[in-house]
C-alpha positions in Angstrom: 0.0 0.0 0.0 1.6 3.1 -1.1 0.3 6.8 -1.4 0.8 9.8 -3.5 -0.2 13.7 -3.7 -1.5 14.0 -6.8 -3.6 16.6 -9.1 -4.1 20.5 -8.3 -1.9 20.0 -5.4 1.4 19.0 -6.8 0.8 21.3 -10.1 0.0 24.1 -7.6 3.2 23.8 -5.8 5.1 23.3 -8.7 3.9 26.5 -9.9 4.6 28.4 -7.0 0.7 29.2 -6.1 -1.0 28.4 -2.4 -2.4 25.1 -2.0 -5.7 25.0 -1.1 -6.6 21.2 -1.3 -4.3 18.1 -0.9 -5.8 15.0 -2.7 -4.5 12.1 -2.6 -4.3 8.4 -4.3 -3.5 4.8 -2.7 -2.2 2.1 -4.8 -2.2 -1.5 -3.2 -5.5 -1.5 -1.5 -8.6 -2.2 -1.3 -11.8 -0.7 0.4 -12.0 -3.2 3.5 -8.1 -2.1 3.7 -9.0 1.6 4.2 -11.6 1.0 6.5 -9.2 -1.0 8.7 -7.0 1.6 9.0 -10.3 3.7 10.1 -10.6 5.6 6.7 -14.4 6.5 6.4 -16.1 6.3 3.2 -17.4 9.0 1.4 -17.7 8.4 -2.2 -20.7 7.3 -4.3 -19.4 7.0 -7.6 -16.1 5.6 -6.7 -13.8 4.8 -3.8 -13.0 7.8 -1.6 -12.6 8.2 1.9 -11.4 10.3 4.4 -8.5 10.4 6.8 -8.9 9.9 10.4 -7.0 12.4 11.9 -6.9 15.3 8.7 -9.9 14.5 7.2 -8.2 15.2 3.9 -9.5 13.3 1.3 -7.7 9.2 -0.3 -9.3 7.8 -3.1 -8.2 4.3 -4.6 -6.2 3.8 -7.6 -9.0 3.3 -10.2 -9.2 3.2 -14.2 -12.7 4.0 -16.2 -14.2 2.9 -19.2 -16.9 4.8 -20.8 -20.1 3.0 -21.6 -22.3 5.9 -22.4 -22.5 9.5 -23.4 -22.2 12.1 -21.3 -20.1 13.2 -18.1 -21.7 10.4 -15.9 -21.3 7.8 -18.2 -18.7 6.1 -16.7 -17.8 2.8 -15.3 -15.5 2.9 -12.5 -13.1 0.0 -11.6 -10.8 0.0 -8.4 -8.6 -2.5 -6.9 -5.3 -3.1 -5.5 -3.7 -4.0 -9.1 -4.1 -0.9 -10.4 -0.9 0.8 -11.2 -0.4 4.8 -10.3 0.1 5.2 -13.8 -2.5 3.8 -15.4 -4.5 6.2 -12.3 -2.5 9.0 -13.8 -3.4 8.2 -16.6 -7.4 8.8 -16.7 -7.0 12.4 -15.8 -7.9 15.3 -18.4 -4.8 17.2 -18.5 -0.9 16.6 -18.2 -0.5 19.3 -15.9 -2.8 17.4 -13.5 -1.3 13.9 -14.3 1.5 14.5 -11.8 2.3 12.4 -8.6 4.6 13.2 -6.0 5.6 10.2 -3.2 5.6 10.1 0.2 9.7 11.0 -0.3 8.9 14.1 -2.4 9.9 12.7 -5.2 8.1 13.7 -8.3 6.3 11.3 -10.5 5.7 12.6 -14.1 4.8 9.9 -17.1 2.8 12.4 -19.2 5.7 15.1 -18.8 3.4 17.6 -17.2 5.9 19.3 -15.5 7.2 20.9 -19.2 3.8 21.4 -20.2 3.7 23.7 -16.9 7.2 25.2 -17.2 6.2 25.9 -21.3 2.2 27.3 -20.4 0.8 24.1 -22.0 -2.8 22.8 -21.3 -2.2 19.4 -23.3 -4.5 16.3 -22.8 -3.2 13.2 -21.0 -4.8 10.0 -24.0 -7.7 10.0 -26.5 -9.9 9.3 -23.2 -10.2 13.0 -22.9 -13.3 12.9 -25.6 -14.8 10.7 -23.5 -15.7 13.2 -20.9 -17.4 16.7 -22.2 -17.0 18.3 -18.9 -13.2 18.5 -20.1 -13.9 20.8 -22.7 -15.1 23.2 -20.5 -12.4 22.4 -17.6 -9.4 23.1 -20.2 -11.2 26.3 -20.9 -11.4 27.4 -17.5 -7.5 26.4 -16.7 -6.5 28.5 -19.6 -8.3 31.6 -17.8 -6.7 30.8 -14.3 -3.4 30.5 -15.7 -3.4 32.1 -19.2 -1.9 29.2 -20.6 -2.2 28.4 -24.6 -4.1 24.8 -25.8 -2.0 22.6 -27.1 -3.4 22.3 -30.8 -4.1 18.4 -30.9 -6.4 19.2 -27.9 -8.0 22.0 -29.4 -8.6 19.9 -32.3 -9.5 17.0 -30.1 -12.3 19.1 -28.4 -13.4 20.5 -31.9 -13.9 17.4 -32.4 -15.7 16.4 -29.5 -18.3 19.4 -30.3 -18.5 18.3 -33.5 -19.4 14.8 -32.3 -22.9 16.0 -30.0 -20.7 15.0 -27.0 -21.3 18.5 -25.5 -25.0 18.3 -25.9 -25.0 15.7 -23.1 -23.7 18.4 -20.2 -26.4 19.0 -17.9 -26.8 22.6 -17.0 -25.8 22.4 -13.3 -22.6 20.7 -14.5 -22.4 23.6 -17.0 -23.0 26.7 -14.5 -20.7 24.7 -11.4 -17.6 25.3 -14.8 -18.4 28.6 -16.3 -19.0 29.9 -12.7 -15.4 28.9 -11.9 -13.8 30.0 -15.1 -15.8 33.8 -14.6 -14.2 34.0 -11.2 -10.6 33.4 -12.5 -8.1 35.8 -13.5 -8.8 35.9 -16.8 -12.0 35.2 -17.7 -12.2 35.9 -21.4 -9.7 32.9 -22.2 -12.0 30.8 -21.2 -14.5 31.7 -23.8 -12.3 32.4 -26.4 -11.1 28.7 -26.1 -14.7 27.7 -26.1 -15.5 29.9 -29.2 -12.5 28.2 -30.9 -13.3 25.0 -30.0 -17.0 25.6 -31.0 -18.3 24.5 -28.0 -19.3 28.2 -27.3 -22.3 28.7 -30.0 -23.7 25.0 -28.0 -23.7 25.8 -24.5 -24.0 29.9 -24.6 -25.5 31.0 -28.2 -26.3 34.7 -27.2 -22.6 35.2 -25.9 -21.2 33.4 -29.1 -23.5 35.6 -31.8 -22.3 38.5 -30.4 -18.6 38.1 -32.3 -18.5 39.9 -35.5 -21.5 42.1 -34.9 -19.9 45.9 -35.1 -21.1 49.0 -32.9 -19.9 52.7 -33.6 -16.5 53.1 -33.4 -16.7 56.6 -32.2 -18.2 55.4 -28.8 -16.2 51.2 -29.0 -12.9 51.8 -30.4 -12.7 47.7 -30.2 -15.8 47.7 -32.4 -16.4 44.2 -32.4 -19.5 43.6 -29.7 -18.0 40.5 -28.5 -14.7 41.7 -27.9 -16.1 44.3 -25.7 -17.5 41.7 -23.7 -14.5 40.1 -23.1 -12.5 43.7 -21.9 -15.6 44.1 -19.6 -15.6 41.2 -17.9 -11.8 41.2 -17.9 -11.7 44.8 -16.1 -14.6 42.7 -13.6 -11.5 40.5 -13.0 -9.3 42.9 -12.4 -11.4 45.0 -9.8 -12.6 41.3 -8.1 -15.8 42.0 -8.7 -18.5 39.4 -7.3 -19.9 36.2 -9.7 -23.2 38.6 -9.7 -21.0 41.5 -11.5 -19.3 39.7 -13.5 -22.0 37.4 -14.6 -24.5 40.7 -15.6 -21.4 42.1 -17.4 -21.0 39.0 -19.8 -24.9 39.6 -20.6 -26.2 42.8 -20.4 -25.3 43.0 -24.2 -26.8 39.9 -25.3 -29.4 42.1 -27.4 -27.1 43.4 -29.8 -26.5 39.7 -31.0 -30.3 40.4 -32.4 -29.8 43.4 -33.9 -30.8 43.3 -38.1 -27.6 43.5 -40.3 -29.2 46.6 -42.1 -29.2 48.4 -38.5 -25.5 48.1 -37.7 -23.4 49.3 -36.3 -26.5 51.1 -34.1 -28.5 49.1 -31.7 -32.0 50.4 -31.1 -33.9 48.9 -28.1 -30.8 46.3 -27.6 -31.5 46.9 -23.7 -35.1 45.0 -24.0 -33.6 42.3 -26.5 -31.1 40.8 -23.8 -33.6 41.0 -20.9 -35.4 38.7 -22.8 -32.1 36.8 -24.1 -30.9 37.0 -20.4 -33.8 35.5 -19.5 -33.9 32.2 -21.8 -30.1 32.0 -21.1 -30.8 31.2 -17.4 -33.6 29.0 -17.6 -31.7 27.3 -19.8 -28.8 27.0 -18.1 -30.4 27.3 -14.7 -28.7 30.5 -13.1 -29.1 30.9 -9.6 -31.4 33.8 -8.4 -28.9 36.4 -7.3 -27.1 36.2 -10.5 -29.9 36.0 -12.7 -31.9 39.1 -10.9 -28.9 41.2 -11.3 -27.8 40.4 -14.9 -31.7 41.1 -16.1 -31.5 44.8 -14.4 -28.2 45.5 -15.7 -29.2 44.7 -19.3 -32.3 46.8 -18.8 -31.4 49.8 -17.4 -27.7 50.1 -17.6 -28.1 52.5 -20.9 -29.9 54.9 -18.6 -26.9 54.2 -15.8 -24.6 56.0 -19.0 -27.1 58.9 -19.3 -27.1 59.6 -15.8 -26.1 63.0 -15.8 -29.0 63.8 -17.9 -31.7 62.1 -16.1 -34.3 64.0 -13.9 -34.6 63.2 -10.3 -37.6 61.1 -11.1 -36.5 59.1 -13.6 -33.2 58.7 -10.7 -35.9 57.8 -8.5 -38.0 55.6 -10.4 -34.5 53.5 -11.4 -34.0 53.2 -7.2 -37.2 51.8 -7.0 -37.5 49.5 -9.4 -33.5 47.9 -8.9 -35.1 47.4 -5.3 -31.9 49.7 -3.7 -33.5 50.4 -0.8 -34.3 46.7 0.6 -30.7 45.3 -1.6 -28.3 48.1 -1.3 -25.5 45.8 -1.9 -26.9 44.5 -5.2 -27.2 48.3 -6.4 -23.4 48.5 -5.7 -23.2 45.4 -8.0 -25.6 47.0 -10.5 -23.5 50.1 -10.7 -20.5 48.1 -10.8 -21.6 45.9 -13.6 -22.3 48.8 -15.9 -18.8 50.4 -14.6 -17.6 47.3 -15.9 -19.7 47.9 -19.6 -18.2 51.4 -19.5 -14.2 50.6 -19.2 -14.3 47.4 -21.5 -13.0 49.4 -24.3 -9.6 50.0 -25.5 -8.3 53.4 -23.4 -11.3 53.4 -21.4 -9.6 51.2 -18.1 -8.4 54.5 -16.0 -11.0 56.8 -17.4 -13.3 58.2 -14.7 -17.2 56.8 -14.6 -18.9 59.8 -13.2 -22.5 58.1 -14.0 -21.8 56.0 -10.7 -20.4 58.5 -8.1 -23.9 60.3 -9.4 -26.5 57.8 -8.9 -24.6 56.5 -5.6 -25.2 60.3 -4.2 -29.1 60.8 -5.7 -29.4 57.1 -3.3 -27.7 58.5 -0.5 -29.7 61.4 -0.3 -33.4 59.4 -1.2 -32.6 57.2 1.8 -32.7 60.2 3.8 -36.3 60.2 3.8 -37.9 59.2 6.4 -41.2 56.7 5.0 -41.9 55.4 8.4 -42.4 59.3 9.6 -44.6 60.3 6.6 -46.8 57.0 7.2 -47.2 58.0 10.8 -47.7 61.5 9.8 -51.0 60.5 7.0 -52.2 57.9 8.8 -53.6 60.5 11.4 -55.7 62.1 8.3 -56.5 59.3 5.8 -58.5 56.5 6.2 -57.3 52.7 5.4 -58.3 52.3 2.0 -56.4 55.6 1.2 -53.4 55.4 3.0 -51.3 52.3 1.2 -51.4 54.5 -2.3 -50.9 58.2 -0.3 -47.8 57.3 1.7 -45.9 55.5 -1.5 -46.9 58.9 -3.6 -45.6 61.2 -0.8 -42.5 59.4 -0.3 -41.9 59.4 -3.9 -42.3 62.8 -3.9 -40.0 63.8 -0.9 -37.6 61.1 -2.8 -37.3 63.6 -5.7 -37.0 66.4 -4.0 -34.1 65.2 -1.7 -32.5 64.1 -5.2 -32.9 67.1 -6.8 -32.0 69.2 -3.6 -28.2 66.9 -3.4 -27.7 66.9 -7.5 -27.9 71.0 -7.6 -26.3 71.8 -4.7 -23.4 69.2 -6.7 
């Protein structure tokens, strides 16, 4: 019975980066084995357990053979014969097919360790078309590290697409990767690896059809609508903006992708387009609630967020209202970031000041001044019931305005 680190681990501290998880492999033994040595069992599709003391996590040596499509169409075999290597072997990438002993010594048969040193995301065998998550974990390593596909495994995964085999992900399996790969580094090399690979225009259509659809170059330099997505949700990186942010920034275009040819490079009523778009894409895809609530307002009202220095205090106030800033004041900072974000995805815009936000942040600082609970109190001694629900919203409205207005002239 022998064990090894293997996985994120090793290629984590051969890279220099903090290692969060330690896995780990045993080769020589079998479940009753582990459970002897008081190991408890915690895997269902395969054996895992954990360690007694650490609680860090030792699966068996195991090899797979694919009997289906689709990421769960797998069958698992584990035993005592089976070799490190040919465990090694099953994984997706060489940069995770590396072992280290119990010595330190450094096991490497797929030579991952020059894929790492070179910035190489390579796949381990041919088993890598077997499993469509892959596709979509490659792309997410090349946004964490920036690291370049090796071009038989961009050409295997174009292939893969090709095949259906990416029309088998579920959409929870889908969301867990994207959501990962939006909250790296470097989020746009993830899909521009899945846009090369074609696996982009099968899992997200309204993000692919954005590529190649022009906007006016006197306001997007970069021109190209799906290029601008990318810088935005880049510059999200950069400022380590929340999933919610970032997520809203890769859609709140989505519209545009709908625009007629004859129309370009202007986009009329683009903002009501990707609400709708937005709306499919998480259905489809099942988006949880926080992200999907904010990505719909952003792609709805984040043209007015750019006007802001020309809208009246009740438009400002209306806006409030209906982003719900009052009960969610955090997801209004995320709103405003999000179409920050929209604003400084475009070549020379990064250090450029956004004006629109400071603005709106002071019209809500001074509407939450009001005090609704003192103008209830105050009508409820001269209306009667059936009144008083519609006369307290209309006069705090209207001292809402007029605190706006009051703060934005005296600016």
């Amino acid at each position: 019975m022998k064990t090894y680190l293997v996985g994120g681990s090793v290629r984590d501290e051969l890279l220099g980066l903090p290692v969060k998880d330690h896995d780990y492999v045993v080769v020589g033994a079998s479940p009753e084995d582990m459970a002897r040595l008081g190991y408890r069992p915690v895997g269902k599709d395969f054996p895992v357990f954990l360690h007694p003391q650490t609680h860090e996590q030792y699966a068996l040596a195991r090899t797979e053979r694919k009997v289906s499509r689709g990421y769960k169409g797998f069958e698992v075999f584990a035993s005592p014969q089976v070799t490190l290597q040919e465990d090694l072997a099953r994984r997706d990438l060489t940069i995770n097919s590396i072992a280290k002993d119990e010595a330190g010594n450094i096991i490497d048969p797929f030579n991952g360790v020059a894929d790492l040193e070179a910035g190489i995301l390579r796949h381990v065998s041919p088993a890598f078309s077997e499993d469509p998550v892959r596709i979509l974990r490659a792309a997410r390593f090349a946004a964490r590290f920036n690291f370049r596909m090796a071009p038989e495994t961009l050409m295997l995964m174009n292939d893969m697409v090709h095949n259906g085999e990416v029309d088998a992900l579920v959409p929870e399996r889908v969301w867990q990767e994207l959501a990962r790969g939006l909250m790296e580094n470097n989020p746009s090399r993830m899909f521009y690896i899945l846009r090369e690979c074609g696996a982009l225009a099968r899992i997200m259509p309204e993000v692919d059809a954005l590529f190649g659809v022009p906007q006016p170059a006197h306001a997007h330099p970069e021109i190209d609508t799906g290029v601008h997505i990318m810088l935005a949700i880049d510059y999200a990186a950069a400022k380590n903006y929340s999933l919610p942010a970032r997520f809203a920034t890769l859609t709140h275009d989505l519209g545009k992708g709908t625009t007629p040819p004859e129309e370009w490079p202007r986009h009329i009523g683009h903002e009501a387009r990707s609400v709708r778009l937005t709306q499919d894409l998480c259905e489809r895809i099942r988006i949880p609630k926080d992200c999907r609530d904010l990505a719909l307002l952003v792609a709805r009202y984040h043209g007015d967020v750019h006007r802001a220095a020309e809208l009246k205090p009740s438009t400002m106030a209306n806006m409030l209202q209906m982003v719900d800033a009052y009960r969610k004041p955090q997801r209004f900072e995320e709103f405003l970031q999000a179409c920050a974000c929209d604003f400084h995805g475009r070549p020379g815009y990064a250090a450029r000041p956004y004006p629109q936000a400071e603005r709106l942040q002071k019209a809500f600082a001074a509407a939450k001044r009001v005090d609704a609970g003192a103008i209830a109190a105050e009508l409820s001694q001269k209306l009667d019931a059936t009144e008083l629900p519609g006369a307290i919203n209309a006069k705090v409205c209207e001292a809402r305005i007029a605190r706006i207005k009051s703060e934005l002239t005296a600016c």
